[in-house]
C-alpha positions as a Markdown table, in Angstrom:
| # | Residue | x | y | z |
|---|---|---|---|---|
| 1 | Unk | -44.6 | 75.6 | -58.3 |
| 2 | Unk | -41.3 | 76.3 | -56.7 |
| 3 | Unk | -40.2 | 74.4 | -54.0 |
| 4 | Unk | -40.7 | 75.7 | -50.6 |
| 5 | Unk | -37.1 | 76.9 | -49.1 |
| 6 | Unk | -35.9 | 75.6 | -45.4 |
| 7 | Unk | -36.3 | 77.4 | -42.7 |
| 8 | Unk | -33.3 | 79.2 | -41.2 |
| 9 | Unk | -32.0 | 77.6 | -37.9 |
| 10 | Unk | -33.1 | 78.9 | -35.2 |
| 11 | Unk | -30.8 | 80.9 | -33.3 |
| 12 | Unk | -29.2 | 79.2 | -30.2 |
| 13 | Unk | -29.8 | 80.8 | -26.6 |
| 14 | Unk | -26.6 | 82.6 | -25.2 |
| 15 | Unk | -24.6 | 80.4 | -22.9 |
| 16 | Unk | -24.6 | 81.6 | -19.7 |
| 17 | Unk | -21.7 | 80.3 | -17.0 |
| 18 | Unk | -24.3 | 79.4 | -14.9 |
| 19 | Unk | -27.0 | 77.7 | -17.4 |
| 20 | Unk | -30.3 | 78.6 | -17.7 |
| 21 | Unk | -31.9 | 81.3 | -15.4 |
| 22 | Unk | -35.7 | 81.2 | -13.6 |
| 23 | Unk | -37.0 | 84.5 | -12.5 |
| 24 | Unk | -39.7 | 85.0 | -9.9 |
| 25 | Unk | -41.8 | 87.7 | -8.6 |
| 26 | Unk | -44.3 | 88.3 | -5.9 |
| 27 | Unk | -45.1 | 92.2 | -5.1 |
| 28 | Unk | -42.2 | 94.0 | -5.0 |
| 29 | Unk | -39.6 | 91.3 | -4.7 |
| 30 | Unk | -37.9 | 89.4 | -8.1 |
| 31 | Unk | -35.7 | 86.7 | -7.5 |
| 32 | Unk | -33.4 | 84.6 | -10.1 |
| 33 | Unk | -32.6 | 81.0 | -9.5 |
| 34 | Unk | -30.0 | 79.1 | -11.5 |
| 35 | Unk | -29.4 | 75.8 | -13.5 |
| 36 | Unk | -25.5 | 75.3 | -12.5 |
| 37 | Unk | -26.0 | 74.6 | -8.6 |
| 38 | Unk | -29.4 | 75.3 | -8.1 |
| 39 | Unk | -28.7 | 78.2 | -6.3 |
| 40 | Unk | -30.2 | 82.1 | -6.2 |
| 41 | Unk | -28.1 | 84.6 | -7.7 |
| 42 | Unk | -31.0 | 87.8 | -7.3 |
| 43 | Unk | -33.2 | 88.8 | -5.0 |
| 44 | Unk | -34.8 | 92.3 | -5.0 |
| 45 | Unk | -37.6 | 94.8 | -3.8 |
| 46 | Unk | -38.4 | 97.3 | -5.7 |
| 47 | Unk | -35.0 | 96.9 | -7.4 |
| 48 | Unk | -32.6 | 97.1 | -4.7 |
| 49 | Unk | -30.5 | 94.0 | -3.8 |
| 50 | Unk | -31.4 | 92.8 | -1.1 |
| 51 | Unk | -28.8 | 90.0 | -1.6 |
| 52 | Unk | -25.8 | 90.6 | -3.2 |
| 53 | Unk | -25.7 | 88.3 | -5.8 |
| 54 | Unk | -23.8 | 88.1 | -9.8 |
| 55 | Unk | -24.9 | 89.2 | -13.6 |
| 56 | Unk | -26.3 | 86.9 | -15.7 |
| 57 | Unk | -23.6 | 86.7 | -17.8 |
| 58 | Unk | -20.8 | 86.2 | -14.9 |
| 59 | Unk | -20.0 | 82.9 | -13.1 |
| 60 | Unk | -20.5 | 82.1 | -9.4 |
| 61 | Unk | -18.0 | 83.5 | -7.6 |
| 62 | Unk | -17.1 | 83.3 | -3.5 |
| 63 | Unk | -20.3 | 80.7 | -3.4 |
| 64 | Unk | -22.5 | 83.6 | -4.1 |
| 65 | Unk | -26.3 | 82.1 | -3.4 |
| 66 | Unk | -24.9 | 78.5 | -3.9 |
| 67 | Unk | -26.6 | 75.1 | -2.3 |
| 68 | Unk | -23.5 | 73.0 | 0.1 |
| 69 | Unk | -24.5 | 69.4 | 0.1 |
| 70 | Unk | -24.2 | 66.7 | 1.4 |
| 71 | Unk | -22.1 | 69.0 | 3.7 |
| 72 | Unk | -21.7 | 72.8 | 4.2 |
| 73 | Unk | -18.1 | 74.1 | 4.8 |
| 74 | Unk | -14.6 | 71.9 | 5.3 |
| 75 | Unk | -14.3 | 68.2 | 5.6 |
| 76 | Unk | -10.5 | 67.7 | 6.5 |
| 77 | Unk | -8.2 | 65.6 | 4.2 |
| 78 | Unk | -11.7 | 65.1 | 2.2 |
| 79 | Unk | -11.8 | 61.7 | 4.7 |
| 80 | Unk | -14.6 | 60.2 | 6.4 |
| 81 | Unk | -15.8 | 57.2 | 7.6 |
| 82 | Unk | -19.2 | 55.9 | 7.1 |
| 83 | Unk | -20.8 | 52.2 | 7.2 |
| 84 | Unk | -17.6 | 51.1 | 8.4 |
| 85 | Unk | -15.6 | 52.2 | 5.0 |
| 86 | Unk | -13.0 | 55.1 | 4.9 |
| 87 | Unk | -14.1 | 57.4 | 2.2 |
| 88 | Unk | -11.8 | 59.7 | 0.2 |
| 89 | Unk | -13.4 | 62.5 | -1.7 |
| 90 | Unk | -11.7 | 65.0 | -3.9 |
| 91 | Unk | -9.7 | 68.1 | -2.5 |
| 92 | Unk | -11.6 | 71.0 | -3.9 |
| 93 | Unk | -9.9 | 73.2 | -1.2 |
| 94 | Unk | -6.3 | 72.7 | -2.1 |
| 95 | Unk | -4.1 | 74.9 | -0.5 |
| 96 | Unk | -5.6 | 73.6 | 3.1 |
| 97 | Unk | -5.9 | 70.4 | 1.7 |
| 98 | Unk | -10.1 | 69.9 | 2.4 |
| 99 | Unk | -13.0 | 69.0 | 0.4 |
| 100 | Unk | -15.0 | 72.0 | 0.2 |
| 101 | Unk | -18.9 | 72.8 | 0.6 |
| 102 | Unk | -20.1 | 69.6 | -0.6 |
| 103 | Unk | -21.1 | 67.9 | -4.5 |
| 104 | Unk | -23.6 | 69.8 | -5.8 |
| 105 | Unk | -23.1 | 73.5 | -6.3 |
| 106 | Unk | -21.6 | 73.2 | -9.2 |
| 107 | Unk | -24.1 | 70.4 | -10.9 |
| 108 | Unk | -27.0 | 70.7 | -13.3 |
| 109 | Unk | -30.1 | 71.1 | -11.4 |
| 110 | Unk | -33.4 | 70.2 | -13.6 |
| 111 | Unk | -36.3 | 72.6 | -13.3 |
| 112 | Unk | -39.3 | 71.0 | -11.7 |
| 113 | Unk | -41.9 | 73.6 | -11.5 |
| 114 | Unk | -42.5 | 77.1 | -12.5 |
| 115 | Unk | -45.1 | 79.5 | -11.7 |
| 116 | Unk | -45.4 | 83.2 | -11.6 |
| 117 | Unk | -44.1 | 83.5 | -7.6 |
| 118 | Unk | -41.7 | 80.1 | -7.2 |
| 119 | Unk | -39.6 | 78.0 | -8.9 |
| 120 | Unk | -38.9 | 74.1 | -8.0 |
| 121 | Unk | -35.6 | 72.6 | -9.1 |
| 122 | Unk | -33.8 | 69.1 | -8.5 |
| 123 | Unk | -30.8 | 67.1 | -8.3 |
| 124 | Unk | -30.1 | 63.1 | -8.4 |
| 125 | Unk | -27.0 | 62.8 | -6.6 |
| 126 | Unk | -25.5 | 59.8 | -7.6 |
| 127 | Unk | -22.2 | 57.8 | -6.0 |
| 128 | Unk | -19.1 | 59.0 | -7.5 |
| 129 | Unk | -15.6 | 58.6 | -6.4 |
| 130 | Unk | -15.8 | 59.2 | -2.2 |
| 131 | Unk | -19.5 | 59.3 | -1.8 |
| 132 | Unk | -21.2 | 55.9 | -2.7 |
| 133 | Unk | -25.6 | 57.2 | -1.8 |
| 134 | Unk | -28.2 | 58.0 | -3.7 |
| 135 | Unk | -30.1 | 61.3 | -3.0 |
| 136 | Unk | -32.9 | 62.9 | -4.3 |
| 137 | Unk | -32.6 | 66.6 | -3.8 |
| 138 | Unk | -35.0 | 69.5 | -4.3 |
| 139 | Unk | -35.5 | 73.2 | -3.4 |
| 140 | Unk | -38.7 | 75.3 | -3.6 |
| 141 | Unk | -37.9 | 79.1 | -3.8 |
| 142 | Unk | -40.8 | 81.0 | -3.2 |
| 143 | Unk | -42.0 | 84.2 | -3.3 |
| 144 | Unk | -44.3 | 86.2 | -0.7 |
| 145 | Unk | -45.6 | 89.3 | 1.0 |
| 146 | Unk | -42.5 | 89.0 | 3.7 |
| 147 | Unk | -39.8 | 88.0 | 1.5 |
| 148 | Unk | -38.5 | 85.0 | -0.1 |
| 149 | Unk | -38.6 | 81.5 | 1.8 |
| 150 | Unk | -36.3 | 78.8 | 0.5 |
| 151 | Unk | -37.6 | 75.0 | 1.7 |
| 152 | Unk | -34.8 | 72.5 | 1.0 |
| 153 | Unk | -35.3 | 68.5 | 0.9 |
| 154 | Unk | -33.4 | 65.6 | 0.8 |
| 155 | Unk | -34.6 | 61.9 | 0.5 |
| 156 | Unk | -32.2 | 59.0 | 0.8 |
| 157 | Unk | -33.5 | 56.5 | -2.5 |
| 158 | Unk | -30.7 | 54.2 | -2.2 |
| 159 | Unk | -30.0 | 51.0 | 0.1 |
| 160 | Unk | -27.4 | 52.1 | 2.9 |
| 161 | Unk | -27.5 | 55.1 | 5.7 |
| 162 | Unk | -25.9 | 58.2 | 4.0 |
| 163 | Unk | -24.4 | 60.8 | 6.0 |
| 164 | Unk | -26.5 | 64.5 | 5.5 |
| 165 | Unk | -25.2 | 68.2 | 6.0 |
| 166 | Unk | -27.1 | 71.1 | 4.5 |
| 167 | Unk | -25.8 | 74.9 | 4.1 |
| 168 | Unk | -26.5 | 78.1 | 2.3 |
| 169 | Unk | -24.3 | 80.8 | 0.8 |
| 170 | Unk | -26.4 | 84.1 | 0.1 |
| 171 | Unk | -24.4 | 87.3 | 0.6 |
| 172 | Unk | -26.9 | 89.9 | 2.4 |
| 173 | Unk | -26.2 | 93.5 | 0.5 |
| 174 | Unk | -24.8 | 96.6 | 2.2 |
| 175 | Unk | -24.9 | 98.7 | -1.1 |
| 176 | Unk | -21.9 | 101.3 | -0.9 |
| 177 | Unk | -22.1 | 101.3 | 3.3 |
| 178 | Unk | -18.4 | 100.1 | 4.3 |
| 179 | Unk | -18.7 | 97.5 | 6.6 |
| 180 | Unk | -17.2 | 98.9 | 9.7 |
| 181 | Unk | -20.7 | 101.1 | 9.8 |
| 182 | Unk | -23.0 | 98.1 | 8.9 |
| 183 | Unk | -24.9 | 97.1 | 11.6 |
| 184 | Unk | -25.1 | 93.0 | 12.7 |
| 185 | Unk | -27.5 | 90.8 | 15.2 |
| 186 | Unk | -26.5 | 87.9 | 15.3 |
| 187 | Unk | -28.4 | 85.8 | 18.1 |
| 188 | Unk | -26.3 | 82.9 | 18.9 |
| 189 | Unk | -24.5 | 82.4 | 22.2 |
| 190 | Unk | -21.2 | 80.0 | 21.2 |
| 191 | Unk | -19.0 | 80.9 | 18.2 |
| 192 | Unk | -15.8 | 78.3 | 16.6 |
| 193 | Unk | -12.4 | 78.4 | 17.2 |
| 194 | Unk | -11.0 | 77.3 | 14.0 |
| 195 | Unk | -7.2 | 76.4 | 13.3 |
| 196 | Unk | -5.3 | 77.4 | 10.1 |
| 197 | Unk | -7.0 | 75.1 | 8.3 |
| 198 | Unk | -10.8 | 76.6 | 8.6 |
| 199 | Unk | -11.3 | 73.6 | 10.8 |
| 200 | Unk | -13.2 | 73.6 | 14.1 |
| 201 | Unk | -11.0 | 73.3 | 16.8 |
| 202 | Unk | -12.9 | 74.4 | 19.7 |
| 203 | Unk | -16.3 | 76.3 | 20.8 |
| 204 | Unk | -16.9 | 79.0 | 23.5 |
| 205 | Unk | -19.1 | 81.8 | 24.5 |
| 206 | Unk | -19.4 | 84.9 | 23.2 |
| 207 | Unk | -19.2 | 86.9 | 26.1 |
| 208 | Unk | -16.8 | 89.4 | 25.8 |
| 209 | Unk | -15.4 | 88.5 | 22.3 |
| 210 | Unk | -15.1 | 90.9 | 19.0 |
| 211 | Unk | -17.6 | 88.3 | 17.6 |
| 212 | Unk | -20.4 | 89.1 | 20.2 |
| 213 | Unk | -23.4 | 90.7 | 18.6 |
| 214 | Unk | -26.3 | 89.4 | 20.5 |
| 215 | Unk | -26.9 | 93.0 | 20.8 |
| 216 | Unk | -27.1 | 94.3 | 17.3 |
| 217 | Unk | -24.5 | 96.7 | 17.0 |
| 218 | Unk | -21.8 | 98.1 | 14.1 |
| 219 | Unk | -18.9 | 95.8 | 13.0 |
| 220 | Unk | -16.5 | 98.3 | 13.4 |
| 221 | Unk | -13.1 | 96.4 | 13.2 |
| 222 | Unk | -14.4 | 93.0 | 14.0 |
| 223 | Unk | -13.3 | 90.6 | 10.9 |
| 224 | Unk | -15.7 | 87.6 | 10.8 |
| 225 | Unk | -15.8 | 84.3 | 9.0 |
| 226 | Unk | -17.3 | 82.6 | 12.1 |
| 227 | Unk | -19.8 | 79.5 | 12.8 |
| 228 | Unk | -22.4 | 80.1 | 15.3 |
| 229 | Unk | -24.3 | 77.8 | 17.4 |
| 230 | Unk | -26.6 | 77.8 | 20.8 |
| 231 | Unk | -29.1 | 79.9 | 18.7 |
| 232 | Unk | -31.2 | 81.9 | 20.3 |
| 233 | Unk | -34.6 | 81.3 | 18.9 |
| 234 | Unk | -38.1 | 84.1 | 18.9 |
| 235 | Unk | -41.3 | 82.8 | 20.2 |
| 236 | Unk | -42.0 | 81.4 | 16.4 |
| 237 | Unk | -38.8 | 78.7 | 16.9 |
| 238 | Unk | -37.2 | 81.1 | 14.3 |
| 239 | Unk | -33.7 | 82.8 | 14.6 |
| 240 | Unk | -32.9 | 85.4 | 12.8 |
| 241 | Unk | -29.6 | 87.0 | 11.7 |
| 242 | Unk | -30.0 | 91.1 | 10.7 |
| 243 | Unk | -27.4 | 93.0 | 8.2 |
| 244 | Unk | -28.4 | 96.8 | 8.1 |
| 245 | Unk | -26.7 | 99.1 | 6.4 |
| 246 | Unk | -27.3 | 102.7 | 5.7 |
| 247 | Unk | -29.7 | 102.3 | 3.3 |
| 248 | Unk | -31.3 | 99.3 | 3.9 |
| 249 | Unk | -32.0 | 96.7 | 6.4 |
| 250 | Unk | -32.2 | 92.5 | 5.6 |
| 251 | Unk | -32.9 | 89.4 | 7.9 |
| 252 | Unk | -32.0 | 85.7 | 7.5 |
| 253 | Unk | -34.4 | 83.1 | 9.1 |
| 254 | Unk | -34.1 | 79.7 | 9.8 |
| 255 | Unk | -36.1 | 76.8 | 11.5 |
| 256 | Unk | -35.2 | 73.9 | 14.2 |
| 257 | Unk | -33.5 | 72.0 | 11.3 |
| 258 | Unk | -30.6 | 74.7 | 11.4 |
| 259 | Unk | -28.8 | 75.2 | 14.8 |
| 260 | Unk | -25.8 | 76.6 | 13.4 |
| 261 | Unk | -24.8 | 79.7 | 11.5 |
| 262 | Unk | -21.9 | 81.2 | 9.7 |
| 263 | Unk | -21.1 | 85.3 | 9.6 |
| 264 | Unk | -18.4 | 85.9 | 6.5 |
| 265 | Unk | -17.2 | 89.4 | 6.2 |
| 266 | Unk | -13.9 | 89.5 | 3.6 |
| 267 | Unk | -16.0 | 90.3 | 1.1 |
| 268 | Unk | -17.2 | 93.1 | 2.4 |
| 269 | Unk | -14.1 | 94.1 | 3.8 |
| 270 | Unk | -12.1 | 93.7 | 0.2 |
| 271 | Unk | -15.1 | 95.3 | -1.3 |
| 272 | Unk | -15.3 | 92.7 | -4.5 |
| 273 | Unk | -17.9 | 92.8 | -6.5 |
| 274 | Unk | -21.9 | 93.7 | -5.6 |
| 275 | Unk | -20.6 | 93.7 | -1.5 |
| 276 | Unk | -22.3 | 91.8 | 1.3 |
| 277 | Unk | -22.0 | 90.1 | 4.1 |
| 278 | Unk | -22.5 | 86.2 | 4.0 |
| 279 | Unk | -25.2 | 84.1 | 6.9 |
| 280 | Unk | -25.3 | 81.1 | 5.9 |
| 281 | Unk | -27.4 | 78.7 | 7.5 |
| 282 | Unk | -26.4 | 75.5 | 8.2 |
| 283 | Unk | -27.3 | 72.1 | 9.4 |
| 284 | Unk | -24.1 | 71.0 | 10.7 |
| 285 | Unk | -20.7 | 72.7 | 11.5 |
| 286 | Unk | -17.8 | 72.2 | 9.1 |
| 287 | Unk | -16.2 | 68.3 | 9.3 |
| 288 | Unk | -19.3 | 67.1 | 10.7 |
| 289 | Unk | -18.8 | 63.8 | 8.7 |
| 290 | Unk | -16.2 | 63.4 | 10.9 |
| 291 | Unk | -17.0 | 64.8 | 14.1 |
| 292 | Unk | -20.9 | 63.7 | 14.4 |
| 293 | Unk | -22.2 | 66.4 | 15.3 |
| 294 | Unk | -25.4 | 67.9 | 14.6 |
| 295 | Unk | -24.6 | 65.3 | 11.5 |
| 296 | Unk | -27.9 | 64.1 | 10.0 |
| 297 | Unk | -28.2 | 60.1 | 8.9 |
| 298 | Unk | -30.6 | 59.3 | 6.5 |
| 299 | Unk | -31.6 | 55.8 | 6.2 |
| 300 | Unk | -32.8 | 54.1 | 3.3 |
| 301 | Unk | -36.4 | 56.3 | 2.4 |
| 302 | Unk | -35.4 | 58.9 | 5.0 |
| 303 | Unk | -35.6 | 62.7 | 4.2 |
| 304 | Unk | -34.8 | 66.2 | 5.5 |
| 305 | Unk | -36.2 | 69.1 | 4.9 |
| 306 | Unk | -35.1 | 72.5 | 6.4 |
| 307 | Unk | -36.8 | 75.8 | 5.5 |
| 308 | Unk | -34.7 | 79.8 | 5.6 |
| 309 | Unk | -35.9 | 83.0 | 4.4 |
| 310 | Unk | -34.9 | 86.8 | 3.7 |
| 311 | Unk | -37.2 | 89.4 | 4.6 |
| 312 | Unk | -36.5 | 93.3 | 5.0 |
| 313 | Unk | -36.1 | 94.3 | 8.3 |
């Protein structure tokens, strides 16, 4: 009897820059979650964008669909002070000298659960050089008749306060509409001042400024990469932030645990890539660490959760 040859290895899976890749789908709508950041980089209906999101086998680029925590945006000088201890984190943001968008967007999140209509992944963040908590993070993307809802958590498991900030990067897509004919709402009554740094350095109305759109109406040659806050909420407590373009017409939602927003056009503008314009909700406003405000502070066994969604319009 000849002996029985080895089996040929098996063939490994194509690396992907942004790991391994969760698909969804509910109805019409098919959305793609990844391993590097946890974040969504599809959504569709019926195969049009609705976000404007990256190929499989492309890297993240612009913060495309990315997670920002434990802060959204700019923390200056990457200093802070918490529990009575100055804290330096890394620059990620050089050439203004900030640490940028938080820890975790470019970590490996673990998958947790998968069914047909969501996906459930997670994230340990441990202390590393700057940041000394523990946190237990975890995001449900989910799938249903009125679009995709996106419930975010996170549950202090270590033994000191930790300061919390949570934001979201999708890019809402405008297909091959240029952007001075895209149509905005965006229902917040104060915007930011911010000084050459990105960094807040005062708030005021929006009456009478470019970045008024209370009233949806076309960008024209109004250049945003504006925070929001003083939401204006519907009967639901929900506010919601509308991109229409010519062919089709995408809302953002949030709940009470976001009172701020941020509108990004450049990409748009520059038109890179799959085009869109960024609403990103947000806990927080940039530098919150520092500033306090709206800054969450989760004591030991503490969590957060926030919930947004997208939804035609």
């Amino acid at each position: 009897m000849s002996a029985l040859s080895p089996a040929a290895p098996a063939e490994p899976a194509p690396a992907r820059p942004t790991g391994e890749q969760w698909t969804i789908g509910h109805g019409p709508y098919e959305a793609t979650v990844v391993e590097v950041g946890g974040g969504l980089r599809t959504f569709t209906r019926d195969g049009v964008d609705l976000v404007a999101g990256y190929a499989a086998d492309e890297p993240c680029a612009s913060g495309r669909g990315q997670q920002l925590m434990p802060w959204p945006n700019r923390l200056r000088d990457g200093r802070y002070t918490s529990g009575g201890t100055e804290h330096q984190l890394p620059i990620t943001e050089v050439a203004r000298g900030n640490a940028s968008h938080g820890l975790v967007r470019w970590a490996l999140w673990e998958l947790v659960e998968l069914e047909d209509d969501r996906v459930t992944v997670g994230y340990r963040l441990h202390p590393q050089p700057g940041w000394d908590h523990f946190l237990d993070l975890r995001t449900t993307y989910l799938l249903e008749d009125s679009g995709l809802v996106v419930t975010a958590a996170a549950r202090n498991v270590g033994p000191s306060a930790a300061p919390f900030g949570y934001g979201a990067h999708p890019y809402l897509a405008i297909g091959d509409t240029l952007l001075p004919d895209v149509e905005l709402h965006i229902p917040a009554a104060t915007w930011v001042e911010v000084d050459e740094r990105l960094l807040p350095a005062a708030t005021h109305s929006v009456d009478g400024q470019p970045c008024d759109f209370r009233a949806a109406r076309r960008v024209g040659d109004a250049t945003l990469d504006t925070a929001y806050t003083d939401v204006l909420r519907d009967t639901d407590g929900m506010w919601r932030c509308t991109v229409a373009a010519a062919d089709r017409a995408t809302t953002l939602w949030a709940d009470a645990a976001f009172p701020w927003l941020q509108v990004f056009t450049a990409i748009a503008e520059d038109r890179k890539g799959e085009v869109g314009v960024a609403v990103e909700p947000m806990s927080c406003p940039a530098d919150a660490f520092n500033s306090g405000r709206d800054l969450v502070v989760l004591e030991p066994g503490d969590e957060w959760t926030g919930t947004w969604g997208i939804t035609p319009a």
